[in-house]
Backbone bond lengths (Angstrom), bond angles and torsions (degrees), N, CA, C in turn:
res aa  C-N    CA-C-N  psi(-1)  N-CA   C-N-CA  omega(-1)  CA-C   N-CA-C  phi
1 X - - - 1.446 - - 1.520 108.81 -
2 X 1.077 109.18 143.98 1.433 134.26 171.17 1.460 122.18 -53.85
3 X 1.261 115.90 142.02 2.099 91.83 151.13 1.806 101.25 -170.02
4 X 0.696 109.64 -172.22 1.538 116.66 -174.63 1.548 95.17 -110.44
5 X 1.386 99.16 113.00 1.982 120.59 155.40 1.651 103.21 -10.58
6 X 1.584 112.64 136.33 1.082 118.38 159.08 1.313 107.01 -67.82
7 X 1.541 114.70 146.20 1.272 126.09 -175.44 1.418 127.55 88.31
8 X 1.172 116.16 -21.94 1.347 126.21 149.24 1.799 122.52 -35.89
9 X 1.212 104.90 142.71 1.615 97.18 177.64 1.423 97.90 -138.04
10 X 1.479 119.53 145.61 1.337 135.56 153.58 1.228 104.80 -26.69
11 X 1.826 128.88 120.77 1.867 128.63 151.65 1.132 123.13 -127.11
12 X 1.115 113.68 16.51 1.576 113.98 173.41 1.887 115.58 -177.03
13 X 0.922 137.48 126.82 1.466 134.74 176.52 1.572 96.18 -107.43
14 X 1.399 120.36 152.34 1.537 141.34 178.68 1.748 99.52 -88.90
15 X 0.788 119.56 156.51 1.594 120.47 153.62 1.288 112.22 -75.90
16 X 1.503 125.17 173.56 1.141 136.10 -154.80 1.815 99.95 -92.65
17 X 1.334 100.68 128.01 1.875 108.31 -169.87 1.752 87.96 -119.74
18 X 1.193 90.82 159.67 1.612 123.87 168.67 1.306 119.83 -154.65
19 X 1.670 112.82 -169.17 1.845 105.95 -178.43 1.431 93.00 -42.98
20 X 1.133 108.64 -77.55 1.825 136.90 -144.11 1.753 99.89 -56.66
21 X 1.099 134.02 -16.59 1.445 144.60 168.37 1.116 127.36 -124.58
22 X 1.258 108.09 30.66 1.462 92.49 179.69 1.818 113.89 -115.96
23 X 1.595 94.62 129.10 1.701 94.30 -171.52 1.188 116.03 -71.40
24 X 2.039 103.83 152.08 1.562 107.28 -174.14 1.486 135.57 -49.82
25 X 1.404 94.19 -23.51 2.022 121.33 -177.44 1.754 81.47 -54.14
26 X 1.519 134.61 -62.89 1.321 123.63 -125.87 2.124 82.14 -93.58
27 X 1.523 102.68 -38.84 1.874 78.91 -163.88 1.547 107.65 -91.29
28 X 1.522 124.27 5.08 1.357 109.10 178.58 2.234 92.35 -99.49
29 X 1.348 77.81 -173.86 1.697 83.09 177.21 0.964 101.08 -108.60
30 X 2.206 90.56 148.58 1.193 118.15 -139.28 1.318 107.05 175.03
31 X 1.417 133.66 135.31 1.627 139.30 -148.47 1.360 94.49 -139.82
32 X 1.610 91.70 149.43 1.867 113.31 173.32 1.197 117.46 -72.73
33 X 1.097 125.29 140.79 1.814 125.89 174.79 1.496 99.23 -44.22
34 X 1.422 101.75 177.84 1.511 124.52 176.62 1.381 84.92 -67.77
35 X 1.462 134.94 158.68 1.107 164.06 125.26 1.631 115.16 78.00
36 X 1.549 104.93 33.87 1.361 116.93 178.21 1.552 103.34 -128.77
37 X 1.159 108.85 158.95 1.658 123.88 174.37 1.274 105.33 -130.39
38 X 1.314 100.53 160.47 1.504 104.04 -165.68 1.773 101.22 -139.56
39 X 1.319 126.53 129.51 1.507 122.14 -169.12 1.459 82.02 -126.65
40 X 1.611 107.69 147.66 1.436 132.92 172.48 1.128 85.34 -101.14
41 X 1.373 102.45 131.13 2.149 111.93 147.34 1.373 111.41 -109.44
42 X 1.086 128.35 139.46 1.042 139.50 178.99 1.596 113.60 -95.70
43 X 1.404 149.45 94.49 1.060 159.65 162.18 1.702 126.58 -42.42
44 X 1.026 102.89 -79.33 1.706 129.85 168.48 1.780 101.37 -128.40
45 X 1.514 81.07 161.57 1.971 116.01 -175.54 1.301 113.12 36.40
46 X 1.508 129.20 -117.57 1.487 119.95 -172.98 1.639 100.78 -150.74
47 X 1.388 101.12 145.42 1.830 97.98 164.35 1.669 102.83 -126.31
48 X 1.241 105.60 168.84 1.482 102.57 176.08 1.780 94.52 -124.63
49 X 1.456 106.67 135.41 1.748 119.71 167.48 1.548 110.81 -89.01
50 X 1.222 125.72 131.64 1.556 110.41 172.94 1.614 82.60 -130.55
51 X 1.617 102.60 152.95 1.241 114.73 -160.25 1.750 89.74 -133.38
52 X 1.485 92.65 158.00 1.883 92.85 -172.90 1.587 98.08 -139.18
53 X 2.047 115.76 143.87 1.224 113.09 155.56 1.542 136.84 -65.28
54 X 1.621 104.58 6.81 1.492 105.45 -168.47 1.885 93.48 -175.90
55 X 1.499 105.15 175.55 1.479 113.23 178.41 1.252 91.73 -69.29
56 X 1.338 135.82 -46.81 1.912 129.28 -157.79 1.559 104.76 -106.28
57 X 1.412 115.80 -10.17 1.770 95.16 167.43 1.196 115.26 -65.14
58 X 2.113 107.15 169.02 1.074 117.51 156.23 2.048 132.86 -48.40
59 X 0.851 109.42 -178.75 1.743 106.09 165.23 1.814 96.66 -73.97
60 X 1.169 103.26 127.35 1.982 98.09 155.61 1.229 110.76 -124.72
61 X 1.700 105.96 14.65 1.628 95.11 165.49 1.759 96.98 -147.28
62 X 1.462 116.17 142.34 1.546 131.19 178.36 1.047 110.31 -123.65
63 X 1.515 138.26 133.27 1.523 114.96 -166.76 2.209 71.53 -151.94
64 X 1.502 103.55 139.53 1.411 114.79 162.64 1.613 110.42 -103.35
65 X 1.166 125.61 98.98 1.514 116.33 154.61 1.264 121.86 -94.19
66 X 1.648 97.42 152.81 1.436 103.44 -164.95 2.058 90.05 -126.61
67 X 1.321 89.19 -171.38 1.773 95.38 -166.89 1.850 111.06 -55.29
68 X 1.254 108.84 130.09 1.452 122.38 -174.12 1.441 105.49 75.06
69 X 0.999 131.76 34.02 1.504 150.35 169.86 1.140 122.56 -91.13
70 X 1.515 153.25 138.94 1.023 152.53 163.81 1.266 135.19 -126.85
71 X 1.756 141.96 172.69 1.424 129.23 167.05 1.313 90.75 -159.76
72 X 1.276 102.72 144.85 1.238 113.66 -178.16 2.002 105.65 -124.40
73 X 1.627 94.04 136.70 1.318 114.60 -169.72 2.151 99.87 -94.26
74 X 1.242 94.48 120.05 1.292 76.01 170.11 1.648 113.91 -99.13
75 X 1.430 103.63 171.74 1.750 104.98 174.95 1.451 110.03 -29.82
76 X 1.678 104.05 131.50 1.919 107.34 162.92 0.990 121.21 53.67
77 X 1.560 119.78 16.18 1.782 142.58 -174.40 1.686 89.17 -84.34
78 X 1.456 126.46 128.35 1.669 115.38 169.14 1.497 87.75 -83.44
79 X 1.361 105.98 142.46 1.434 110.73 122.34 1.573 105.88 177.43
80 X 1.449 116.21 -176.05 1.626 122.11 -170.40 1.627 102.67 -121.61
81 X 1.157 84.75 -156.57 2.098 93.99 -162.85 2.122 84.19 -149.64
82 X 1.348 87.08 150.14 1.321 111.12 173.27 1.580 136.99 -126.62
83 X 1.224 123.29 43.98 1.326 102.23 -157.00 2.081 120.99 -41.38
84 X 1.358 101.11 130.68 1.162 125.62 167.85 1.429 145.91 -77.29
85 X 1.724 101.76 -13.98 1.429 96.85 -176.38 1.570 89.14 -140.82
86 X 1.648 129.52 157.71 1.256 110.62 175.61 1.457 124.32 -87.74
87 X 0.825 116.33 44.07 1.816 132.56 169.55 1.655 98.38 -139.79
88 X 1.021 158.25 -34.98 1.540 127.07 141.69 1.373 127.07 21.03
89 X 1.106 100.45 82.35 1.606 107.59 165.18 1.551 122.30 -116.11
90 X 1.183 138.22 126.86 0.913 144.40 -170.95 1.943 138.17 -135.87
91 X 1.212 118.98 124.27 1.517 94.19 174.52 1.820 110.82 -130.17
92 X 1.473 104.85 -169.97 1.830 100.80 -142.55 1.863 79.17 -130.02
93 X 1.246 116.06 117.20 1.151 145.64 154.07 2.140 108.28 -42.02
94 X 1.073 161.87 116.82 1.353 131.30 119.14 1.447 114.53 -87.72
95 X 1.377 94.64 153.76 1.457 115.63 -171.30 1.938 109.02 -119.96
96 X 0.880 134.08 134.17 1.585 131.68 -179.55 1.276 113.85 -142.73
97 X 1.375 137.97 174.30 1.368 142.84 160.13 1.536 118.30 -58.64
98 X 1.213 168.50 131.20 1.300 153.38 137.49 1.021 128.69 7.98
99 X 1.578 103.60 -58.24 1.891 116.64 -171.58 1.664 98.27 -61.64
100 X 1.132 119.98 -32.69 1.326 105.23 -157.99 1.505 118.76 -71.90
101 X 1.861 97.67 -23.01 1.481 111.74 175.36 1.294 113.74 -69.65
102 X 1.504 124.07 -23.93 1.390 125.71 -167.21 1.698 109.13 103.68
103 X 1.531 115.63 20.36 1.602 109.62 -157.91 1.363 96.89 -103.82
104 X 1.345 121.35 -24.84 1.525 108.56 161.15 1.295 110.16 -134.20
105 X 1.879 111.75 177.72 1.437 114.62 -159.65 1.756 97.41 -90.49
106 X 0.907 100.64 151.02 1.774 123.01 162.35 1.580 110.41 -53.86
């Protein structure tokens, strides 16, 4: 199992996506900045995460979440999101260091 680094803090939440909204950044492939994580929540119905070793590999990872479900993307990890069922709703966690927000001193 996955999880986000101790010390990490919440910096940003997505609004709530589904089929019918959901932007191209999140279902084509596509990687986290340097030193951010990224957690799927799963809300309603199901999405599927496929995760990649490179921009041109296959998927080597498929994961189905369903409601109260999660996956976590680590830094420069490719991969996209799928919603799967048509009630799929979903939103996208970022996670970062502190310093980067400005929340503590250098």
């Amino acid at each position: 199992m996955s999880c986000v680094p101790k010390g990490y803090v919440k910096c940003k939440t997505t609004e709530t996506f589904g089929k019918d909204n959901i932007p191209d950044i999140y279902s084509q492939r596509h990687f986290t900045r340097i030193g951010v994580y990224g957690q799927i929540h799963v809300l309603k119905g199901q999405v599927k995460f496929y995760g990649y070793e490179s921009k041109l590999s296959e998927a080597n990872r498929e994961l189905i979440l369903s409601v109260n479900e999660t996956a976590i993307s680590h830094p420069e990890y490719w991969h996209r999101i799928e919603p799967i069922s048509d009630d799929a709703l979903f939103e996208i966690h970022f996670y970062c260091r502190p310093e980067v927000l400005g929340l503590t001193k250098p």
